[in-house]
C-alpha positions as CSV (number, residue, x, y, z in Angstrom):
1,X,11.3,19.9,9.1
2,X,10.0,17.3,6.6
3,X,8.2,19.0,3.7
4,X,6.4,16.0,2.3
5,X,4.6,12.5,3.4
6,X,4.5,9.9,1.3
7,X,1.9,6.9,2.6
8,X,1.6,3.6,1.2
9,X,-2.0,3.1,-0.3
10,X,-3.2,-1.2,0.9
11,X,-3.1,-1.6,4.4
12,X,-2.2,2.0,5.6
13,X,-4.6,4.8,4.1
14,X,-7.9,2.1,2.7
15,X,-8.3,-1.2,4.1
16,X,-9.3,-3.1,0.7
17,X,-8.6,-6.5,2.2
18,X,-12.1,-7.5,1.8
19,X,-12.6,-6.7,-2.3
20,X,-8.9,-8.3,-2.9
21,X,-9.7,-11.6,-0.9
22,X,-12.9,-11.9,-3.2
23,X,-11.0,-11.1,-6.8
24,X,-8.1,-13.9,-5.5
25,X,-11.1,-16.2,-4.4
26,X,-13.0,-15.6,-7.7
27,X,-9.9,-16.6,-9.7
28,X,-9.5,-19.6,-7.7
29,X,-12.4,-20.8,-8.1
30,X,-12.9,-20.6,-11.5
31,X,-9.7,-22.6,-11.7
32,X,-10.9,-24.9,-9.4
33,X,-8.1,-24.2,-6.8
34,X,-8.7,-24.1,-3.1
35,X,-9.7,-20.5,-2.1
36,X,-7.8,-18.6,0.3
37,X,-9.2,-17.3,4.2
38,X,-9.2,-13.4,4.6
39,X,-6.0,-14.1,6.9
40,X,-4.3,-15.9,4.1
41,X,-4.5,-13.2,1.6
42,X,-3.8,-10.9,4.1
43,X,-0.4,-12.1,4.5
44,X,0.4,-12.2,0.7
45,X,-0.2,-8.5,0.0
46,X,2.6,-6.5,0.3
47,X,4.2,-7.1,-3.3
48,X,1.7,-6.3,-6.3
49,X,-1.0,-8.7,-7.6
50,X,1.3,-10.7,-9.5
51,X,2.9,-11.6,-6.3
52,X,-0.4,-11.9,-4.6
53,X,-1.7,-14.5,-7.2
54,X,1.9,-16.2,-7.0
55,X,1.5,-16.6,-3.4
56,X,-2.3,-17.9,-3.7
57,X,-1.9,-20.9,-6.1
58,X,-0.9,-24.1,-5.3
59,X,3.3,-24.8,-5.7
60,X,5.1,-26.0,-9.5
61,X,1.7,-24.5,-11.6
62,X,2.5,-23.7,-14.9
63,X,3.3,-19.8,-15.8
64,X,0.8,-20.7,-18.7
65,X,-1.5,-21.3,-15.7
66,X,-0.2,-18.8,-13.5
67,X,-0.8,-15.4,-16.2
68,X,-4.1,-17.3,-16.8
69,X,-5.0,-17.1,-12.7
70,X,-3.5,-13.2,-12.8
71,X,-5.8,-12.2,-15.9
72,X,-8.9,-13.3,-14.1
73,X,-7.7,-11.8,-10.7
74,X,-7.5,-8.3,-12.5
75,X,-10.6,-8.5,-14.5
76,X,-12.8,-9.2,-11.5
77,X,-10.6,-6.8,-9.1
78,X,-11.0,-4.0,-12.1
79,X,-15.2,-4.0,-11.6
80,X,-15.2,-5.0,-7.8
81,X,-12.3,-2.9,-6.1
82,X,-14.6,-0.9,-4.2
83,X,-17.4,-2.9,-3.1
84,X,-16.0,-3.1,0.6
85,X,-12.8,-0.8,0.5
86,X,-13.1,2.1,2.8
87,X,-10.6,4.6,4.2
88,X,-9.6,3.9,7.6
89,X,-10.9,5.1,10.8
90,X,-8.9,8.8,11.3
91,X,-6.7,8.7,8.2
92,X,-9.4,11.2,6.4
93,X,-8.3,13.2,9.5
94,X,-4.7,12.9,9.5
95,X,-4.7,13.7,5.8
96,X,-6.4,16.8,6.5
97,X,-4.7,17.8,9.1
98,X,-1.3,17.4,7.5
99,X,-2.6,19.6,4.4
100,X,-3.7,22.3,6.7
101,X,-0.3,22.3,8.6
102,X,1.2,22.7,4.7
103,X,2.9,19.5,4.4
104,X,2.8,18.6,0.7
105,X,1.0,14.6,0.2
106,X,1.8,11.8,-1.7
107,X,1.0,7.9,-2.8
108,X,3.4,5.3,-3.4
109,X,1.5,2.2,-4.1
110,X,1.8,-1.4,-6.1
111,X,-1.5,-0.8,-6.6
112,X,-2.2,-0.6,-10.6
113,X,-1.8,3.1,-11.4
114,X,-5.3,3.9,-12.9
115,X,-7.3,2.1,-9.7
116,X,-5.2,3.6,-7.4
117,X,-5.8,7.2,-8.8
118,X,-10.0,5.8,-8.7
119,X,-9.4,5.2,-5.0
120,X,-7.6,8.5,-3.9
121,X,-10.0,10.5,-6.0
122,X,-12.8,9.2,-4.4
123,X,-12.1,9.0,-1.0
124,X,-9.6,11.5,-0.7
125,X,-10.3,14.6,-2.9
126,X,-7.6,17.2,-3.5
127,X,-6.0,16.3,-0.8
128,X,-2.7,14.4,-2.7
129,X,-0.3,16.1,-4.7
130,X,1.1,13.0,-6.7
131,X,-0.2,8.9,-6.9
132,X,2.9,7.0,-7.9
133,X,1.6,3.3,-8.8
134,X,2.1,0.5,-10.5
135,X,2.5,1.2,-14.7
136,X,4.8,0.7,-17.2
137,X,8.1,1.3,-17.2
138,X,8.3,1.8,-13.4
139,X,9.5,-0.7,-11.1
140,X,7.0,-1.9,-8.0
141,X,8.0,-1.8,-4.3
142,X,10.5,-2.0,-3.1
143,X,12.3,-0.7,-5.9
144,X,12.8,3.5,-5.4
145,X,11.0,4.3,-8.5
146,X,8.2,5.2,-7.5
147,X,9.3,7.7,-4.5
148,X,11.9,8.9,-6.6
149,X,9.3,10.0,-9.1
150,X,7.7,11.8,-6.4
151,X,10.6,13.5,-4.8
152,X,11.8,14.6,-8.5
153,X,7.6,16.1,-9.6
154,X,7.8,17.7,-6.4
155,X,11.2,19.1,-6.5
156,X,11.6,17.6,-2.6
157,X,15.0,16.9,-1.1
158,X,15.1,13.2,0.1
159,X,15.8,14.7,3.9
160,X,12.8,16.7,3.7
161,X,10.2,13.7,2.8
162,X,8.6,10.6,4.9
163,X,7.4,7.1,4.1
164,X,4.5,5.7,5.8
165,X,3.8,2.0,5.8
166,X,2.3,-1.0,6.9
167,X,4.8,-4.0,5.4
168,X,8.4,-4.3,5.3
169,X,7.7,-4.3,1.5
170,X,7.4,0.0,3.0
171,X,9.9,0.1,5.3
172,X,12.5,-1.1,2.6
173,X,11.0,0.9,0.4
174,X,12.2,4.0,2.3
175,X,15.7,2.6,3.1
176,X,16.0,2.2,-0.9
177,X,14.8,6.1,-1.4
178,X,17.1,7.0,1.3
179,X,14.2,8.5,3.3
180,X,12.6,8.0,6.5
181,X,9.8,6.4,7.7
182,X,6.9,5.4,10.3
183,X,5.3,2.1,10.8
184,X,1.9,1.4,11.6
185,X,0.4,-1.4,13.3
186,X,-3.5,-0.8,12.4
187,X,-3.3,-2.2,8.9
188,X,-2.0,-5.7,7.4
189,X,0.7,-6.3,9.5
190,X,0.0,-6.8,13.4
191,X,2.4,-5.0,16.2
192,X,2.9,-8.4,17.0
193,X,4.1,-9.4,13.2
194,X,6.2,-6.3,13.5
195,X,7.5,-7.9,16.8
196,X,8.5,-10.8,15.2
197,X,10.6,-9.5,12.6
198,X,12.1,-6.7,14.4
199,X,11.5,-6.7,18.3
200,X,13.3,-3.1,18.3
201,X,11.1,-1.7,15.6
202,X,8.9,0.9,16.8
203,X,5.0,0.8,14.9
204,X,2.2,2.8,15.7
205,X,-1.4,1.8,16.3
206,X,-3.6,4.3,14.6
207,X,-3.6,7.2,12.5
208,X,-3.8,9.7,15.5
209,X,-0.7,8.4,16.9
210,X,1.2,8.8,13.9
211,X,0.1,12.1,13.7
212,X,1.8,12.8,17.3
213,X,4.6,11.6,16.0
214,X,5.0,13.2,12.7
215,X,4.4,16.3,14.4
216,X,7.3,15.6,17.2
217,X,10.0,15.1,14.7
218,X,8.8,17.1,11.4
């Protein structure tokens, strides 16, 4: 029986597509680079915001230009992350189910370690037992550091723990930490996406169905 979950924080437990499309769009414009469609930025999350900006400016700008572009994304993103962000439908559930069942919780996020812990403590109360993000000295997704920080605070074996995701930025995330792991379909990847790269790759549509299945093989 797994003794801890681990979820990813973008995409599977807060959908926070909407306040990241308008810091990317903000630092666009100011640079007066084409702006990006929710769908575009959609598909460029996975990595960090460094990756995200990389992804939304036009090829063979400078990395004078680029860090420029990045320090305006975080400025704006660090006063606007929750303006739209909201948990997704049933996760609050989930979460709270899996607490009461005694399952210990966890965040593994390239989300910037002080904004994450914002985001948890706000719309998630006492209901995680570790937020691993994005600081200093700790490599992003999907590099292990982060999950083995949480496995080694928590004292938890890497058999007795499970990753839950969105991208395959998560899913390699898990094969890296030598865990295991459920896909989900509801955040920013689509089943069909999912299809794409992996026809055999079995996702899950919403937060009650990956409760079902946490609960038939933990």
């Amino acid at each position: 029986m797994k003794k801890l979950i681990i979820f990813d924080l973008d995409g599977t437990l807060i959908d926070t597509l909407e306040d990241l499309k308008n810091a990317v769009n903000h630092a666009l414009l100011t640079k007066n680079y084409p702006i990006k469609s929710k769908e575009q930025v959609r598909k460029a999350i996975g990595n960090g915001v460094s990756k995200l900006i990389e992804r939304s400016l036009p090829t063979g700008v400078s990395q004078e230009e680029y860090q420029s572009t990045l320090e305006i994304f975080k400025i704006h993103y660090s006063n606007h992350y929750m303006d739209y962000s909201k948990p997704y439908d049933g996760i609050t559930n989930l979460l709270t189910l899996l607490k009461n069942d005694g399952y210990l919780l966890a965040v593994a996020t390239n989300k910037l370690q002080e904004i994450a812990e914002k985001l948890i403590n706000k719309y998630f109360p006492n209901l995680f037992d570790v937020i691993a993000g994005d600081q200093i000295g700790r490599k992003k997704k999907p590099a292990s550091d982060m999950v083995d920080h949480i496995l080694q605070t928590l004292n938890i074996k890497q058999e007795d723990a499970l990753y839950i995701g969105d991208t395959e930025i998560d899913k390699q995330t898990a094969v890296n930490s030598h865990i295991d792991y459920l896909l989900e379909s509801y955040g920013y990847r689509t089943k069909q996406e999912w299809e794409q790269l992996n026809p055999k790759e079995k996702v899950f549509s919403s937060p009650n169905d990956l409760y079902i299945e946490i609960k038939k093989h933990c």
